[in-house]
Backbone as a ProteinNet text record, in pm:
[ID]
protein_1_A
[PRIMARY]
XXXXXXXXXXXXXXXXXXXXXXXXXXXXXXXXXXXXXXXXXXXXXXXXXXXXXXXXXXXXXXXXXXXXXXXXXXXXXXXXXXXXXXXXXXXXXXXXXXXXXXXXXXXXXXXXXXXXXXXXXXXXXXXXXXXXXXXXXXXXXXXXXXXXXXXXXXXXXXXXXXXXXXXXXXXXXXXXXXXXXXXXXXXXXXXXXXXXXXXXXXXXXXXXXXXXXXXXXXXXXXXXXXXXXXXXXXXXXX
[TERTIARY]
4732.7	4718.7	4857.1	4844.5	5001.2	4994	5100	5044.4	5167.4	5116.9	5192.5	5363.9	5392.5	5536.9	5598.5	5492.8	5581.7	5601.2	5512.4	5494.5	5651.5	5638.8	5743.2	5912.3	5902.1	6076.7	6067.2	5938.3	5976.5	6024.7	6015.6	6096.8	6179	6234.9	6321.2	6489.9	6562.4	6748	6673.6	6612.5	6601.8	6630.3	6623.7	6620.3	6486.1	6407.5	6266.2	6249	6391.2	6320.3	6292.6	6378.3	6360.5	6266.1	6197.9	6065.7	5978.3	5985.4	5856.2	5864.9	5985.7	5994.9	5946.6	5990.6	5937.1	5804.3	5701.4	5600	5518.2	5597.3	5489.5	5464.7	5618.8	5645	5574.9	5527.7	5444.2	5308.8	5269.2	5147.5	5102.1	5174.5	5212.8	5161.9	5257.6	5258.4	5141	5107.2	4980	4838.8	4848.4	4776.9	4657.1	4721.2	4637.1	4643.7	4502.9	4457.9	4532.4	4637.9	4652.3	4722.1	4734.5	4737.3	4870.7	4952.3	5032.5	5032.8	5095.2	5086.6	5239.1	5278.9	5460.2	5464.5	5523.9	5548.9	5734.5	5739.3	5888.9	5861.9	5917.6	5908.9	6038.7	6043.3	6171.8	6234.2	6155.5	6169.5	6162.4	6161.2	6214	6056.4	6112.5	6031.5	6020.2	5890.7	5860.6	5764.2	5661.3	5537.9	5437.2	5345.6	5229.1	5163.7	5152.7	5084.4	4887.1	4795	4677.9	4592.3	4556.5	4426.8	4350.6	4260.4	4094.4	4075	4029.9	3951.9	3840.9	3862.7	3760.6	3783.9	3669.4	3636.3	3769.9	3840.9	3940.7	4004.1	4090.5	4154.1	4304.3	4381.1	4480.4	4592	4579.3	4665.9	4623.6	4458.9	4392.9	4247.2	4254	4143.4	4048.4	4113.8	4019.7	3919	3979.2	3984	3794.1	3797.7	3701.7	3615.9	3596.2	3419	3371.9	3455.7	3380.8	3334.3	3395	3355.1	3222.3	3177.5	2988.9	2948.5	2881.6	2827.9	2795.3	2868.1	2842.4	2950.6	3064.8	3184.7	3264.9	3385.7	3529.9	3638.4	3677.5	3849.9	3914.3	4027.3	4146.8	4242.7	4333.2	4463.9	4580	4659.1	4732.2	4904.2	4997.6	5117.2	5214.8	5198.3	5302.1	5433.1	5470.5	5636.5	5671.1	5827.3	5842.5	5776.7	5727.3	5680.6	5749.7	5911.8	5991.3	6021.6	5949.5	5945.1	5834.9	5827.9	5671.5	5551.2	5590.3	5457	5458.5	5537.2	5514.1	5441.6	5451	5390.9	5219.1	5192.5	5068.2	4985.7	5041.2	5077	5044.9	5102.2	5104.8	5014.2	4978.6	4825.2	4707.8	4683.5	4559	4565.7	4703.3	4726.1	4655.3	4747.2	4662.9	4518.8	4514.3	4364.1	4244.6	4269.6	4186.1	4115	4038.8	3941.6	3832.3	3760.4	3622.2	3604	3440.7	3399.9	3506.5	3565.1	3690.2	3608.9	3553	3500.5	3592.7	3680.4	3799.5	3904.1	3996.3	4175.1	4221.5	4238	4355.2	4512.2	4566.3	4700.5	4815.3	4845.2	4911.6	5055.7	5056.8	5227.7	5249	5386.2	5411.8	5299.8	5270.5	5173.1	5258.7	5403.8	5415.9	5448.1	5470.9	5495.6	5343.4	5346.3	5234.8	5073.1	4968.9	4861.8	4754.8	4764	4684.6	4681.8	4567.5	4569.1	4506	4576.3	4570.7	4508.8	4423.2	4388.9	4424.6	4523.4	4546.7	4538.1	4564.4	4537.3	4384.3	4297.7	4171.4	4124.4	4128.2	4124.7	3957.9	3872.6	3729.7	3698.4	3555.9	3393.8	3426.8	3387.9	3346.4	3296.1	3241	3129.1	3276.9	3419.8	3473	3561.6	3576.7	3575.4	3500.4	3339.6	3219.8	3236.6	3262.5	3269.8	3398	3489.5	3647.3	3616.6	3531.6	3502.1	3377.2	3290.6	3213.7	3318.9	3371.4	3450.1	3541	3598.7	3726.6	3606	3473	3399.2	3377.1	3325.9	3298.9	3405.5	3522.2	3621.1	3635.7	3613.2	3563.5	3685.2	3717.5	3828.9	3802.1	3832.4	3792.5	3858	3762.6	3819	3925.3	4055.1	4154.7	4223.8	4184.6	4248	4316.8	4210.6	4229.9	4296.6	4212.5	4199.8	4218.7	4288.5	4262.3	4251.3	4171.2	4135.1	4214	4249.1	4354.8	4356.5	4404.1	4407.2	4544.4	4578.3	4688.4	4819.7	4912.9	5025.7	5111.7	5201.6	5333.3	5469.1	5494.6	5601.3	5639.6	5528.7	5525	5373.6	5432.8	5297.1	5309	5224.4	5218.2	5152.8	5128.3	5036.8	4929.7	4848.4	4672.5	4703.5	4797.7	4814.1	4809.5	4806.9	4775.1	4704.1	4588.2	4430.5	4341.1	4406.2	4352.7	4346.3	4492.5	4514.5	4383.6	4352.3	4230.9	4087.5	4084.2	3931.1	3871.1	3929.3	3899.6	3927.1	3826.4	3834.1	3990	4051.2	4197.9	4276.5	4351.8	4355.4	4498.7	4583.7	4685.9	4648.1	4675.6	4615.1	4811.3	4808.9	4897.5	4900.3	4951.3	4972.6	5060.9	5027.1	5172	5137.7	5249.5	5223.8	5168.6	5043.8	4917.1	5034.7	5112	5202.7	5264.7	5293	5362	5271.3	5153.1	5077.2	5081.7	5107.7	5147.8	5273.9	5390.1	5506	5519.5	5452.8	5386.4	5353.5	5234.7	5136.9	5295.1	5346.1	5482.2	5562.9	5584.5	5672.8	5708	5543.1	5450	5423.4	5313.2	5264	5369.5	5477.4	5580.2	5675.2	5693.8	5851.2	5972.5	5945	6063.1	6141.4	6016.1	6053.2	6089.4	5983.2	6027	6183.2	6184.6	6361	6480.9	6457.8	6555.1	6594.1	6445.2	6412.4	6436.6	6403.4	6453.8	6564.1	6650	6743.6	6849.2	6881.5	6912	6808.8	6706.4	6627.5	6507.6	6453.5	6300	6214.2	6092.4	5960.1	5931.8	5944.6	5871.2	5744	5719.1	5780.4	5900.2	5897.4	5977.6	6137.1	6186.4	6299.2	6403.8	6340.8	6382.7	6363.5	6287.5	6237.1	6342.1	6340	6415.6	6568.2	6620.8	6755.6	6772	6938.4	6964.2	6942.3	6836.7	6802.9	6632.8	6627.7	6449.8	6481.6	6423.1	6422.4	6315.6	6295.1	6234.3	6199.8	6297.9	6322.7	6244.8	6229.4	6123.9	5970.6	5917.7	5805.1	5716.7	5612.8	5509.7	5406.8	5357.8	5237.2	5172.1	5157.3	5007.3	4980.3	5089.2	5072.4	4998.8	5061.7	5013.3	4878	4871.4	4723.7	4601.2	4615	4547.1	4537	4653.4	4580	4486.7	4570.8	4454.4	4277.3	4307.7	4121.4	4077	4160.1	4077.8	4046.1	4144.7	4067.5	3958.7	3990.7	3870	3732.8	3684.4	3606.8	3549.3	3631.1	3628.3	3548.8	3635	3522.5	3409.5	3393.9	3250.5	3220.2	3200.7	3115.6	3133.4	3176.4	3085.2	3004.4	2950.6	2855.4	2743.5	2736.7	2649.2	2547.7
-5181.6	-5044.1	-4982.8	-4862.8	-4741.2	-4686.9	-4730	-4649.1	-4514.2	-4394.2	-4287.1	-4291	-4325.8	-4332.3	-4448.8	-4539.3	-4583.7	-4484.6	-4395.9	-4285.8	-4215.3	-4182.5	-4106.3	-4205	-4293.2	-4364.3	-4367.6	-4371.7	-4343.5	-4235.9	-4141.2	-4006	-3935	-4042.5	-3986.7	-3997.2	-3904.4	-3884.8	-3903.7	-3875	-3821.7	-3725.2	-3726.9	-3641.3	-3632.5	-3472.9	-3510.3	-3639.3	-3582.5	-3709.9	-3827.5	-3890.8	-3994.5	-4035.9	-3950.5	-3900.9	-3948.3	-3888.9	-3850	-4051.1	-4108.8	-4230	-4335.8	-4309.1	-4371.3	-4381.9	-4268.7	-4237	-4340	-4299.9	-4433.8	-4551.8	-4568.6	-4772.3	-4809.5	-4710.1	-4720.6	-4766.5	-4677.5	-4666.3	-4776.9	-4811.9	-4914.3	-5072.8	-5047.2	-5185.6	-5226.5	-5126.3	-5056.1	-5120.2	-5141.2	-5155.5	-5035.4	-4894	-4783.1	-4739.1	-4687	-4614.9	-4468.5	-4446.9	-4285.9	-4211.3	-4119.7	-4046.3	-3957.7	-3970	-3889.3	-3712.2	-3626.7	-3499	-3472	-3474.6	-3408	-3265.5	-3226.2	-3077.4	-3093.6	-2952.3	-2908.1	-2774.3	-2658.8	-2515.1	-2483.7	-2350.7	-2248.3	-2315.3	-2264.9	-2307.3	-2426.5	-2547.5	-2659.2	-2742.4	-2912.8	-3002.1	-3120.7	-3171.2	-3273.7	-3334.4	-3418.5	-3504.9	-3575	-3472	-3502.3	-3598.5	-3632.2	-3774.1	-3756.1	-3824.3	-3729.7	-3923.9	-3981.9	-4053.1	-4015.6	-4073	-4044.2	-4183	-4154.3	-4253.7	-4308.6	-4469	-4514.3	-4649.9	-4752.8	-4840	-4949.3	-5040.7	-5132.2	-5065.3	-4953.4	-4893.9	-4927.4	-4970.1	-5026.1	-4988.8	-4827.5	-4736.4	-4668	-4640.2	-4567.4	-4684.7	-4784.3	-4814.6	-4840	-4725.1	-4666.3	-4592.8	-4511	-4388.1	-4363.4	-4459.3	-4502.5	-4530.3	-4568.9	-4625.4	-4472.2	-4368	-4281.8	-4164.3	-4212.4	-4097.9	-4116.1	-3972.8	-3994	-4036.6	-4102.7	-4111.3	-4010.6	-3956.3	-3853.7	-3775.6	-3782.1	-3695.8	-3736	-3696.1	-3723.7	-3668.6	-3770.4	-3684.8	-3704.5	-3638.8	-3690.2	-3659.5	-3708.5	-3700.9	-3651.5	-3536.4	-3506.4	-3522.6	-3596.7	-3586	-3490.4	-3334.9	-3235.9	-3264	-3192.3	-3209.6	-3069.5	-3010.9	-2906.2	-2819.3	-2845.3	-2729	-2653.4	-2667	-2523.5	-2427.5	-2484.7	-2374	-2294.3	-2234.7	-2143.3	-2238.3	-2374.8	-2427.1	-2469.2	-2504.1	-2516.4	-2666.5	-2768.2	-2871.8	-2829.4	-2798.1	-2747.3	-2628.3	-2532.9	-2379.6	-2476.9	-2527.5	-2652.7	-2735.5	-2823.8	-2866.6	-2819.9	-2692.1	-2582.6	-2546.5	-2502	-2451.5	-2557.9	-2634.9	-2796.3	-2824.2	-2856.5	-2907.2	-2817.6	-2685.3	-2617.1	-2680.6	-2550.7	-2557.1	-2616.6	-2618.1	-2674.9	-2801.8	-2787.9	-2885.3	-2951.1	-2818.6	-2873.6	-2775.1	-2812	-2756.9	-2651.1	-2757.8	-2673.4	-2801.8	-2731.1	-2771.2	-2769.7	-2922.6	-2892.2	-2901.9	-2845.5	-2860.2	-2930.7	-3037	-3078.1	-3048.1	-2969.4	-2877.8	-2900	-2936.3	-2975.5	-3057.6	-3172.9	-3237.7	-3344.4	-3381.1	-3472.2	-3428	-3324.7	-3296	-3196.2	-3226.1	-3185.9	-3269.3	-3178.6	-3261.7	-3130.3	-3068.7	-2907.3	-2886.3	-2901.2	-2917.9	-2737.6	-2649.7	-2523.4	-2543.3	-2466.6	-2439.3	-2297.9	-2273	-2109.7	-2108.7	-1937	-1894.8	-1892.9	-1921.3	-1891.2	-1758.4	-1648.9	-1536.3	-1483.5	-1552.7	-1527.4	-1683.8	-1631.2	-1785.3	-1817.4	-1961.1	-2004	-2175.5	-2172.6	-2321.7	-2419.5	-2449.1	-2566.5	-2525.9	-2388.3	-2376.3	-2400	-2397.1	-2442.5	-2565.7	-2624.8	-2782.1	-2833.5	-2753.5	-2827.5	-2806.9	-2693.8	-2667.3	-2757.7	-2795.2	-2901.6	-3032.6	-3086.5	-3198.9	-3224.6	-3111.5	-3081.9	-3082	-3025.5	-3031.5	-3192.9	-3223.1	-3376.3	-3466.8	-3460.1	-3517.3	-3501.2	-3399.6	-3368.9	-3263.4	-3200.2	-3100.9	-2945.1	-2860.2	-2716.5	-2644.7	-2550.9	-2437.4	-2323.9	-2281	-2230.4	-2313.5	-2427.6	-2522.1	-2668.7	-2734.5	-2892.9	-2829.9	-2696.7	-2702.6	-2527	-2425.1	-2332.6	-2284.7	-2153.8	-2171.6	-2031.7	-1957.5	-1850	-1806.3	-1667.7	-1590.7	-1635.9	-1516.7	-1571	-1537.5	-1640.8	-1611.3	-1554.6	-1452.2	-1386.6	-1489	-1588.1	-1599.6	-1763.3	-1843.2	-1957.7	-1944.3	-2102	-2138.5	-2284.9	-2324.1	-2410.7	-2429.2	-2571.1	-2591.1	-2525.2	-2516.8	-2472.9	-2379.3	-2246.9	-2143.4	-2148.9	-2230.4	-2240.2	-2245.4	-2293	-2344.6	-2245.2	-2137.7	-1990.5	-1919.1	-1903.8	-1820.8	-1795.5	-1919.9	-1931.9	-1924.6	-1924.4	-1865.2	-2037.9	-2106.1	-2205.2	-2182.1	-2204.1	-2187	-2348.4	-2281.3	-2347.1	-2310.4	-2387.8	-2393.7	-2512.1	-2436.4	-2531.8	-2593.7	-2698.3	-2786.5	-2832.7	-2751.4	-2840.3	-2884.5	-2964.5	-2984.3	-2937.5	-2834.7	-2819.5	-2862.8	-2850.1	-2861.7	-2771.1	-2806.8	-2709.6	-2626	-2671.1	-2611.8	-2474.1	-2447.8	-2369.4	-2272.2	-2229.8	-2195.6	-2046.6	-1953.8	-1860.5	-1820	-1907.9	-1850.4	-1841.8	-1943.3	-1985.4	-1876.7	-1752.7	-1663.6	-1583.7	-1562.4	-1435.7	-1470.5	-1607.2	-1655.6	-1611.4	-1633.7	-1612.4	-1521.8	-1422.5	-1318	-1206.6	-1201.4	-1096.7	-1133.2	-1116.7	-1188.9	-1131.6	-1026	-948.4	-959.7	-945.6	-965.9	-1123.2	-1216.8	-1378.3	-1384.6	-1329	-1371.4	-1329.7	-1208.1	-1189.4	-1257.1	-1239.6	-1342.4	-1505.7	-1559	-1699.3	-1731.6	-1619.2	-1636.1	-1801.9	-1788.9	-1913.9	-2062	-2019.5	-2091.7	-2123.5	-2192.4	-2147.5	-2253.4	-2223.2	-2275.1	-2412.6	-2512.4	-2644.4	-2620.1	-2638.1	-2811.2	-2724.4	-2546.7	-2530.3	-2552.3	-2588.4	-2591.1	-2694.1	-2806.4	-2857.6	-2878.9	-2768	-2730.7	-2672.1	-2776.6	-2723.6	-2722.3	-2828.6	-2853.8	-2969	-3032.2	-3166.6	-3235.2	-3160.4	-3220.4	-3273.3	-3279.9	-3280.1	-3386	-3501.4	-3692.1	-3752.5	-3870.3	-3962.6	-3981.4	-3940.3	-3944.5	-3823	-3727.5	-3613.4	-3646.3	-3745.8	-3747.2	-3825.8	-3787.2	-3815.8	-3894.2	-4048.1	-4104	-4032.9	-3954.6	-3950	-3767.7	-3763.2	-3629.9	-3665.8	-3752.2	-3815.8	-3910.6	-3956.4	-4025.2	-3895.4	-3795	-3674	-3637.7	-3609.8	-3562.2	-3602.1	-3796.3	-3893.4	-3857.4	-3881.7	-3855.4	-3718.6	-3591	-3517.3	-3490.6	-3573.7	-3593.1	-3669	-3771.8	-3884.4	-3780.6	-3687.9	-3641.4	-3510.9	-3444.2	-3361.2	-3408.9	-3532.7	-3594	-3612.2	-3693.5	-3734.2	-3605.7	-3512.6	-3384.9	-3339.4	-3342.6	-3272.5	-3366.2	-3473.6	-3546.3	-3529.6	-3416.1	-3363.3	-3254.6
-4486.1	-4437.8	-4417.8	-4478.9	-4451.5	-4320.3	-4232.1	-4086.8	-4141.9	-4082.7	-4069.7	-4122.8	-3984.2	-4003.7	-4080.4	-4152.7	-4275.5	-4384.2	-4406.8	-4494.7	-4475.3	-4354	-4320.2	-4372.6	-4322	-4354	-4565.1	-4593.7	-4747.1	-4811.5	-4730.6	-4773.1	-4669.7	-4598	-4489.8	-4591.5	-4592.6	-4602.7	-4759.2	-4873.3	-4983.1	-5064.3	-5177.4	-5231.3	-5326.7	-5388.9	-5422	-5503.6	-5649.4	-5726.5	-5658.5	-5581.7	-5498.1	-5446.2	-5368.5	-5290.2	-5389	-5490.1	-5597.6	-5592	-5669.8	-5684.1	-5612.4	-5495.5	-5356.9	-5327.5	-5337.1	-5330	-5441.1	-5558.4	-5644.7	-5669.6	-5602.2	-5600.6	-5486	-5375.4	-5279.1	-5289.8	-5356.4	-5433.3	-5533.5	-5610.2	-5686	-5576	-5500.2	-5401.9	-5386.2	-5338.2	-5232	-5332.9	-5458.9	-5570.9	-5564.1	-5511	-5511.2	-5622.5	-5723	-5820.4	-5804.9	-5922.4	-5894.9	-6004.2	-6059	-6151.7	-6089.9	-6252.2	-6235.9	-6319.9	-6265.2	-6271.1	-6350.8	-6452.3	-6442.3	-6482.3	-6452.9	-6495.6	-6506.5	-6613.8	-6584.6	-6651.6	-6601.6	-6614.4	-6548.5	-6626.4	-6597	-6434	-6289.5	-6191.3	-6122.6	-6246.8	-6151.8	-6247	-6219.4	-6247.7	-6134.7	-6214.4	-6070	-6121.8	-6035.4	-6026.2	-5916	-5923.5	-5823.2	-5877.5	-5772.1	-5747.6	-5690.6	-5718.6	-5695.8	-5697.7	-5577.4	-5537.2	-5482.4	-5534.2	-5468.4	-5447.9	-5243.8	-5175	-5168.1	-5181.5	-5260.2	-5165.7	-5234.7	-5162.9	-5233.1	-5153.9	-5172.3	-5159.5	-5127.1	-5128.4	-5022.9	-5026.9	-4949.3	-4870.9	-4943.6	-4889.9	-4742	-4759.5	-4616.3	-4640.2	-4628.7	-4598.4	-4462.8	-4369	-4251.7	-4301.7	-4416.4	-4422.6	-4548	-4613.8	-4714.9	-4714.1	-4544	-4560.8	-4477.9	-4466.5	-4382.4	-4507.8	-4622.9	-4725.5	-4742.3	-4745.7	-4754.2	-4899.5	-4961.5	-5102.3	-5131.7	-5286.4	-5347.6	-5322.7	-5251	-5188.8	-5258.8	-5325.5	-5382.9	-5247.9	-5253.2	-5180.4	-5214.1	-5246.4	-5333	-5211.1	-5256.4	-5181.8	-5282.7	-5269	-5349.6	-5274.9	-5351.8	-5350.7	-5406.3	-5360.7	-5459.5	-5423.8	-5614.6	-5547.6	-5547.1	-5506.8	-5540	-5447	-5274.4	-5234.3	-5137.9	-5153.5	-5139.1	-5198.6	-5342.8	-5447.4	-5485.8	-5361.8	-5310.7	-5410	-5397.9	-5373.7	-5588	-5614.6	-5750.6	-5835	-5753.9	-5782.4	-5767.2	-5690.2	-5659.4	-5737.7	-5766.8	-5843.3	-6006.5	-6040.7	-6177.2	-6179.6	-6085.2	-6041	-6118.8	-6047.2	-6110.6	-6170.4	-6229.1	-6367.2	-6454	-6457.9	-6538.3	-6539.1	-6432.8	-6365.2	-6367.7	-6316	-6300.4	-6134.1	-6111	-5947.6	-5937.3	-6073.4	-6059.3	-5995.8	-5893.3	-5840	-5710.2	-5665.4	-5539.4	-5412.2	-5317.9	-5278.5	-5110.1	-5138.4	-5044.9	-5018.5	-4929.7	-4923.1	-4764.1	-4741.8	-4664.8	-4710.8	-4630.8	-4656.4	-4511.5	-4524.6	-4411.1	-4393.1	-4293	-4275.1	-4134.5	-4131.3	-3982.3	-3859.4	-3929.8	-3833	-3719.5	-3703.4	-3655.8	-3454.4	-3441.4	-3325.7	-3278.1	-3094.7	-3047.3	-3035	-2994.5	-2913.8	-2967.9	-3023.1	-3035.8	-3168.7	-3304.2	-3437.1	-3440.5	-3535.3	-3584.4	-3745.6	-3764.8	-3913.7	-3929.2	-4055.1	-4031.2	-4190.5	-4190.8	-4340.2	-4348.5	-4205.1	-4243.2	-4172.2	-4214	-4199.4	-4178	-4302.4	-4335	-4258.9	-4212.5	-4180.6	-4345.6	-4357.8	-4470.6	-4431.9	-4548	-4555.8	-4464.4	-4535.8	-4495.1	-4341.6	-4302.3	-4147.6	-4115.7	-4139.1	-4059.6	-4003.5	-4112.3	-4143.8	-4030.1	-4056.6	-3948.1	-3811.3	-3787.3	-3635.3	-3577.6	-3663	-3628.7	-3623	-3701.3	-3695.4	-3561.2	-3569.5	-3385.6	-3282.6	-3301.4	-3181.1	-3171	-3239.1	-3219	-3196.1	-3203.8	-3133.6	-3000.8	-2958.6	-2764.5	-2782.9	-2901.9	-2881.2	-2852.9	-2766	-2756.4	-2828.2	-2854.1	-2967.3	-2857.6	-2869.4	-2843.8	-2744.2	-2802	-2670.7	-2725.1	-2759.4	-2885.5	-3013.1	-3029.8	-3204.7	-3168.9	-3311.6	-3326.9	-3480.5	-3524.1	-3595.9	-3636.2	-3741.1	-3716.5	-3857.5	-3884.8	-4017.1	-4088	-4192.1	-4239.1	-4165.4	-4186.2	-4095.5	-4187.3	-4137.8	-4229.6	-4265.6	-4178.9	-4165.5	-4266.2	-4340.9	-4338.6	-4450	-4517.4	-4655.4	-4670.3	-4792.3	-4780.5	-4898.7	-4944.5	-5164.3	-5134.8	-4995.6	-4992.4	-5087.2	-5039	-5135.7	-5230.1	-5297.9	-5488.2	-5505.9	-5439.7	-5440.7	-5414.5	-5255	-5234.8	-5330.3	-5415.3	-5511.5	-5609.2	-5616	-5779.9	-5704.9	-5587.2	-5505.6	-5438.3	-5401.3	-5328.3	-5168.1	-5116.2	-4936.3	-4953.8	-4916.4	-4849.2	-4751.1	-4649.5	-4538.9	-4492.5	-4387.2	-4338.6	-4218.7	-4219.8	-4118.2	-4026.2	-3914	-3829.8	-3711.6	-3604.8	-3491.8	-3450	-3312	-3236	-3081.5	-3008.3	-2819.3	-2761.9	-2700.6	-2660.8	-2516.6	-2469.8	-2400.2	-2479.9	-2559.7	-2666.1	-2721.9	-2707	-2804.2	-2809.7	-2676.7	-2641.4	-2718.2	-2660.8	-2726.4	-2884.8	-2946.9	-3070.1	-3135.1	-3051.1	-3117.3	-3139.4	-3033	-3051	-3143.5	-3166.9	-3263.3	-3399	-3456.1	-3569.2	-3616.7	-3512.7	-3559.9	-3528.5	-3497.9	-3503.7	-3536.7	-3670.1	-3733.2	-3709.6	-3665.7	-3674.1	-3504.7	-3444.8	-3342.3	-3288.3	-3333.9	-3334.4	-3396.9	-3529.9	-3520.3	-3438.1	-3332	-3278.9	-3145.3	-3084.2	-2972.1	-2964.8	-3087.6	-3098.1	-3189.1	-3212.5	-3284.2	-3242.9	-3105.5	-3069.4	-3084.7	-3001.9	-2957.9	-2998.5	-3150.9	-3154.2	-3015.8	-3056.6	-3008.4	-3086.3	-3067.1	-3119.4	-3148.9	-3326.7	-3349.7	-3442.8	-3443.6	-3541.8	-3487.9	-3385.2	-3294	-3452.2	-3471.4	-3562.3	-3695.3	-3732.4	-3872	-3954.3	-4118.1	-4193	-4162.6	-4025.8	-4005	-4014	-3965.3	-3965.2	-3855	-3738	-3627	-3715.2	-3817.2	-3850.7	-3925.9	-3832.4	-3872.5	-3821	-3809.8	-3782.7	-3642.4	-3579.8	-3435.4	-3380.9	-3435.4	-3397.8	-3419.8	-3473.7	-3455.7	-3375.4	-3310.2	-3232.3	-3254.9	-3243.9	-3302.2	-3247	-3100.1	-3073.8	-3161.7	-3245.9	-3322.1	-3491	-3527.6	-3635.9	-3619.1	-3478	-3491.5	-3500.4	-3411.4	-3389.1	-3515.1	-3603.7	-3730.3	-3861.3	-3821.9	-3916.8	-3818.3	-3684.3	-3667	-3691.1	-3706.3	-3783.8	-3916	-4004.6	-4127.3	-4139	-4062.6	-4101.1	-4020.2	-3915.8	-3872.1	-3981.1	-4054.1	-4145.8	-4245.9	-4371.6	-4437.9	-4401.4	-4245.2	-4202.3	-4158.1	-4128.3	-4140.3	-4243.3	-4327.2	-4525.7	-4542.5	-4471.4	-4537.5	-4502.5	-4385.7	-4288.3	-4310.6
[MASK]
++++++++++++++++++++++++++++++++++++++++++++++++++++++++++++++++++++++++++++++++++++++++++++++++++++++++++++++++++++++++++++++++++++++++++++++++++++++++++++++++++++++++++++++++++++++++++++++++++++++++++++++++++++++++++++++++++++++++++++++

């Protein structure tokens, strides 16, 4: 079994190709089934990586006996997603949407106690589905879990998946302490940058700098987000 933060030291002080590399000798080890993706275009090249959880599975085998029969989940490895998302964007291009019935996208999960789904603006079948899942964890809605439209300031691969008409969705954790300063942060950019020009709000305090390592992350942030996947799958089976 991959706990979290081994995930994490495989692409910690990298560079992508590296990452990308790392990721498959992982996988490899792991004797996980998985398909590679390469692309190279005008804006940059790379290679997603794409398993579907299944039984023997060695990489998440928590994660496998909760898939309902008849369900696919894949797990996708993009590369390239500071480049508004181009591993992903290349994905669908390739792949196409069919038979994907929706997307998370995991962005900033390692800090905090409070899991956000945003970019969900509209009800749809797989918010139904995430708000049943957070309820059954004993989590409250604007409290455990929030559920939120699109944000201005911040993206993520879901967006490639929205783009082509798939219910998709960012899935993060932040500190249920923060959630206030959070909304101001976010939903007023203009005003969030002047106000936190020094100082942001965690978890973005160390986002995208050389304070953003290993040492910033939280198991009980990364366990919170493995039990809401694993609760998610087990409610689409519902």
């Amino acid at each position: 079994m991959t706990a979290p933060l081994d995930l994490a030291r495989l692409l910690a002080d990298r560079l992508n190709p590296e990452r990308e590399a790392a990721v498959a000798r992982h996988l490899e080890a792991c004797r996980t089934p998985f398909t590679r993706h390469r692309f190279e275009t005008e804006e940059g090249r790379g290679e997603t990586f794409a398993v579907d959880v299944g039984a023997g599975d060695r990489l998440l085998p928590h994660l496998a006996p909760r898939v309902p029969p008849g369900l696919r989940v894949r797990l996708l490895f993009t590369a390239c997603e500071e480049r508004d998302f181009l591993g992903a964007r290349e994905y669908v291009r390739e792949r196409g949407v069919a038979g994907i019935a929706g997307v998370l996208s995991l962005e900033l999960c390692g800090i905090g106690d409070s899991l956000v789904v945003w970019d969900a603006g509209e009800e749809s079948a797989l918010t139904r589905v995430v708000r049943r899942a957070f309820d059954s964890l004993g989590l409250v809605n604007d409290e455990g879990y929030h559920v939120v439209g699109r944000i201005p300031r911040f993206g993520s691969d879901h967006r490639a998946f929205a783009a082509a008409g798939v219910p998709a969705y960012g899935l993060t954790v932040i500190p249920r302490a923060n959630a206030d300063t959070l909304r101001r942060f976010i939903w007023r950019p203009r005003w969030g940058a002047l106000r936190f020009l020094l100082r942001r709000p965690a978890p973005f305090d160390t986002y995208h700098t050389s304070g953003d390592g290993l040492a910033t992350l939280e198991p009980r942030a990364l366990t919170l987000t493995a039990r809401a996947l694993e609760a998610v799958i087990e409610a689409l089976g519902r």
